[in-house]
C-alpha positions in Angstrom: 7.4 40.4 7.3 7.4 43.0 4.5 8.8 46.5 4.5 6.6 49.4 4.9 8.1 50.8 1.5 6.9 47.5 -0.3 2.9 47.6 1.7 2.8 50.9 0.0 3.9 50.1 -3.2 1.1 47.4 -3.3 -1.2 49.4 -2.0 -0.8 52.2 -4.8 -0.8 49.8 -7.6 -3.6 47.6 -6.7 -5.6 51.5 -5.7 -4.7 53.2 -9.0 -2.3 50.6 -10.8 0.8 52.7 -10.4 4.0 50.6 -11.7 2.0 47.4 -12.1 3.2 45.2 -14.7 2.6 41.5 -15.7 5.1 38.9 -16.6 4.3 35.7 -18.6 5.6 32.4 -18.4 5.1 30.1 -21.2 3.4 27.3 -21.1 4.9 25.0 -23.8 3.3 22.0 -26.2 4.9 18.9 -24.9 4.7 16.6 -28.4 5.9 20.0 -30.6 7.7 22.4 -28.0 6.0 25.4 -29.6 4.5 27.6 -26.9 1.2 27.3 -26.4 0.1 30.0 -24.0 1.5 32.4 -21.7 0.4 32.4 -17.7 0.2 35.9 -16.6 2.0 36.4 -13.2 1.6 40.2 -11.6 5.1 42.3 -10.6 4.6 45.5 -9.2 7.8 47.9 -9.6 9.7 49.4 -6.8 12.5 52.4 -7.3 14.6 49.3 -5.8 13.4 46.3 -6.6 10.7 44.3 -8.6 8.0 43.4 -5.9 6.9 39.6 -7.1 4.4 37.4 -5.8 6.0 36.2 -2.7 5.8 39.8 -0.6 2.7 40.6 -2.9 0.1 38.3 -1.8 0.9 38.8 1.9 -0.4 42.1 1.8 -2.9 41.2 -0.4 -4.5 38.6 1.8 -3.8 40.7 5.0 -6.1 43.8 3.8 -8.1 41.7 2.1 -7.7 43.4 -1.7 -7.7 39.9 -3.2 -10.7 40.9 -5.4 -9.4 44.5 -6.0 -6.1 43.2 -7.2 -7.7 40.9 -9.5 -9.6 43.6 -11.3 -6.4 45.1 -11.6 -4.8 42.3 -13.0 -7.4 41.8 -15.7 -7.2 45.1 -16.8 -3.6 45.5 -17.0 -3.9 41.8 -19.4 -6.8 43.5 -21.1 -4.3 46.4 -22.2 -1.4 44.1 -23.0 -4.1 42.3 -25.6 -4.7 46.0 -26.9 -1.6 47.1 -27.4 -0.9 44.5 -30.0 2.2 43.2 -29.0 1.2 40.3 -27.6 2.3 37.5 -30.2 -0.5 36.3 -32.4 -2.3 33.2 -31.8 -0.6 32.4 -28.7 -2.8 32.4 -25.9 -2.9 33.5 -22.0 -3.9 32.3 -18.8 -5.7 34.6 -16.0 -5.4 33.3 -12.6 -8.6 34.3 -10.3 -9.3 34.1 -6.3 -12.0 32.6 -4.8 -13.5 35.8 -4.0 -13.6 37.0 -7.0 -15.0 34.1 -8.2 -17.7 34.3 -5.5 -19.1 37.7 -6.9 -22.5 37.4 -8.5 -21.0 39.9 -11.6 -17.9 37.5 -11.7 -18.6 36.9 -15.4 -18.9 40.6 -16.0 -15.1 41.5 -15.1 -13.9 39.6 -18.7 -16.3 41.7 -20.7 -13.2 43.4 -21.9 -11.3 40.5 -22.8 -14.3 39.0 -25.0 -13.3 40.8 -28.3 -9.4 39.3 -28.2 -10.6 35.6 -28.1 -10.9 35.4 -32.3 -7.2 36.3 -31.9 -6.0 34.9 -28.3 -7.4 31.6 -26.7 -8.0 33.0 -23.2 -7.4 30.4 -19.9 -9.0 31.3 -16.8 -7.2 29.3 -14.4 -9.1 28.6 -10.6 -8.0 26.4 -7.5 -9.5 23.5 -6.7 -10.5 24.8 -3.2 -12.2 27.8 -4.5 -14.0 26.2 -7.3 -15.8 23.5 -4.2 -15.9 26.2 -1.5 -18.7 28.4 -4.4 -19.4 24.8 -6.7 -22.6 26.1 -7.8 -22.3 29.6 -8.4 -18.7 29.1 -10.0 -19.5 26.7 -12.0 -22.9 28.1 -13.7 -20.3 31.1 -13.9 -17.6 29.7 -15.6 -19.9 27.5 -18.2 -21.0 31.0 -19.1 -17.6 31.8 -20.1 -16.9 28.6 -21.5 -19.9 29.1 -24.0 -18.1 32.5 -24.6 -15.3 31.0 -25.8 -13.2 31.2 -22.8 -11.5 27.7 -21.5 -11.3 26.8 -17.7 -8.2 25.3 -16.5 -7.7 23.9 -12.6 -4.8 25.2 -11.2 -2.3 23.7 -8.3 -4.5 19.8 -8.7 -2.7 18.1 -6.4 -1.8 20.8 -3.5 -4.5 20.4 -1.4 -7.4 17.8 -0.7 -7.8 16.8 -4.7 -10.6 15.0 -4.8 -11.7 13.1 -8.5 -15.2 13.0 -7.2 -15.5 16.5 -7.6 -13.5 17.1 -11.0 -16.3 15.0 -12.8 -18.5 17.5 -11.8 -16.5 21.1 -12.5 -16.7 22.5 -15.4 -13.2 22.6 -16.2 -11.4 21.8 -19.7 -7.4 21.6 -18.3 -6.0 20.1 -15.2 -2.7 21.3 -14.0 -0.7 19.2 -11.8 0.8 21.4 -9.1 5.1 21.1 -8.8 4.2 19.2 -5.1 3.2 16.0 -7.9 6.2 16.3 -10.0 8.6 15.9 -6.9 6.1 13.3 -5.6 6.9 11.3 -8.6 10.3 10.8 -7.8 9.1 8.4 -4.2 8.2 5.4 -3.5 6.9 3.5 -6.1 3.5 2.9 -4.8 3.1 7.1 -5.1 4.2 7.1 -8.7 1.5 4.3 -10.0 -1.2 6.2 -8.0 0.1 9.5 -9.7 0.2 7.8 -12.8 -3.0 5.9 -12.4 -4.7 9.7 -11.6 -2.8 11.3 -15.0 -4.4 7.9 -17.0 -8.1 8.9 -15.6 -7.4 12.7 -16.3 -6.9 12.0 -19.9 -9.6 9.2 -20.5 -12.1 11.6 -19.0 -11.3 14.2 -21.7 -9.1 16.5 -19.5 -5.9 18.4 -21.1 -3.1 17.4 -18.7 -0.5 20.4 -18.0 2.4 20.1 -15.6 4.3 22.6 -13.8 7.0 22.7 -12.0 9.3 21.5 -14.7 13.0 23.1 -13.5 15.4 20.9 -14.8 16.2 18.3 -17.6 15.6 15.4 -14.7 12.1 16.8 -14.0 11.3 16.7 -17.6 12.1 13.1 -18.2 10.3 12.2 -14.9 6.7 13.9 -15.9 7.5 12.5 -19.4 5.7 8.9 -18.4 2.1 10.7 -17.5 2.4 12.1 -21.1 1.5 15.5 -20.3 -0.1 17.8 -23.4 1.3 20.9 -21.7 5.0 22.1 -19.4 5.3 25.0 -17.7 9.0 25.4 -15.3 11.9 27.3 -15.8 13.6 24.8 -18.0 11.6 26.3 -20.8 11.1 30.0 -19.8 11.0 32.4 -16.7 8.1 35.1 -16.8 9.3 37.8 -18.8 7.1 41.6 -19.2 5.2 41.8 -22.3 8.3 43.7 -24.7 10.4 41.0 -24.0 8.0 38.3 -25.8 9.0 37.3 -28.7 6.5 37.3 -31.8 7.9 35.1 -34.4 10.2 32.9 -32.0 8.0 30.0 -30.7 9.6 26.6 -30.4 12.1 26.6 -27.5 15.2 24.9 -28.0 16.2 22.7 -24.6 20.1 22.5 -26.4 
């Protein structure tokens, strides 16, 4: 259940993008520890509180704003990129709903974010589910992109029905194991092999592995086997707003 106060709030800043902010979490090179990218995670703020994700996307999905806060989203990234601060050469990741992604104009929303790719490699992260429930459309889409300059990443692998079958045929450049793989890799033993016999395929068919989820020291030396190109988790970073990014700061020290 969410408070009336907290409906409103979401409402206002998906309808005129009052007091939205977004956070980023980096996303952090696993051979040099030098962050990579950011993942851009929306807050919207309350006189009391900051509203995150978890009483967000209820209302979201119950009025069914998923594409309106989406454009949102991408614009308030778009004016981050403007402003300058964002630290140079480090890139960001855009997550995007299926219905966005459904839209015939889908490619049309990142017009904006086009002229910061010389500066910023740009992510465009998608499910799994949404990329098979629109395969064609999505995927003629996102090739656009890709050709663009843009780089396609498939977000929470693992979470649902993942299916290898239809990774050969999305075009996706990054697979991210969802956090529900990183516990599963402390089972049984049959469930790690198959986990790591799935990482081994990712990377032999040309995929960039990146693994989320990564809370704790423990975590860290369990992924460590699969030999992950990429970590996201709170051992290396929460999501921070934009001034709170550093712009000359980029390996993160686990001492």
């Amino acid at each position: 259940l969410v408070t009336s106060h907290i409906v409103a709030a979401v409402l206002d800043a998906i309808e005129h993008g009052t007091n939205m902010t977004m956070h980023y979490q980096p996303i952090i090179d696993a051979r040099t520890r030098e962050i990579s990218h950011y993942e851009a995670l929306v807050r919207i703020s309350d006189p009391d509180s900051m509203i995150t994700p978890a009483d967000i996307f209820p209302v979201v999905a119950r009025r069914r704003l998923e594409i309106e806060l989406d454009k949102s989203v991408i614009r308030s990234i778009e004016q981050d990129l403007a402003s300058g601060r964002f630290p140079a050469g480090i890139g960001v990741s855009i997550n995007v709903s299926a219905p966005l992604l459904a839209l015939l104009d889908f490619c049309e929303h990142f017009s904006g974010i086009v002229p910061y790719l010389e500066q910023h490699p740009i992510i465009i992260e998608v499910t799994e589910t949404s990329l098979i429930t629109h395969l064609q459309h999505a995927s003629e889409c996102l090739q656009k992109l890709r050709e663009k300059g843009f780089t396609v990443a498939l977000d929470d692998f693992g979470s649902g029905y993942s299916s290898l079958r239809y990774l050969a045929n999305m075009p996706v450049d990054i697979v991210k194991f969802d956090s529900s793989m990183v516990r599963a890799l402390q089972q049984d033993e049959q469930t790690r092999t198959m986990i790591h016999d799935m990482a081994r395929l990712i990377h032999n068919a040309g995929y960039t592995l990146v693994v989320e989820g990564i809370e704790h020291e423990q975590l860290l030396s369990t992924v460590q086997p699969i030999e992950p190109e990429y970590l996201q988790g709170y051992l290396f970073g929460r999501p921070m707003p934009l001034d709170k990014l550093s712009t000359d700061l980029k390996v993160v020290n686990l001492e």
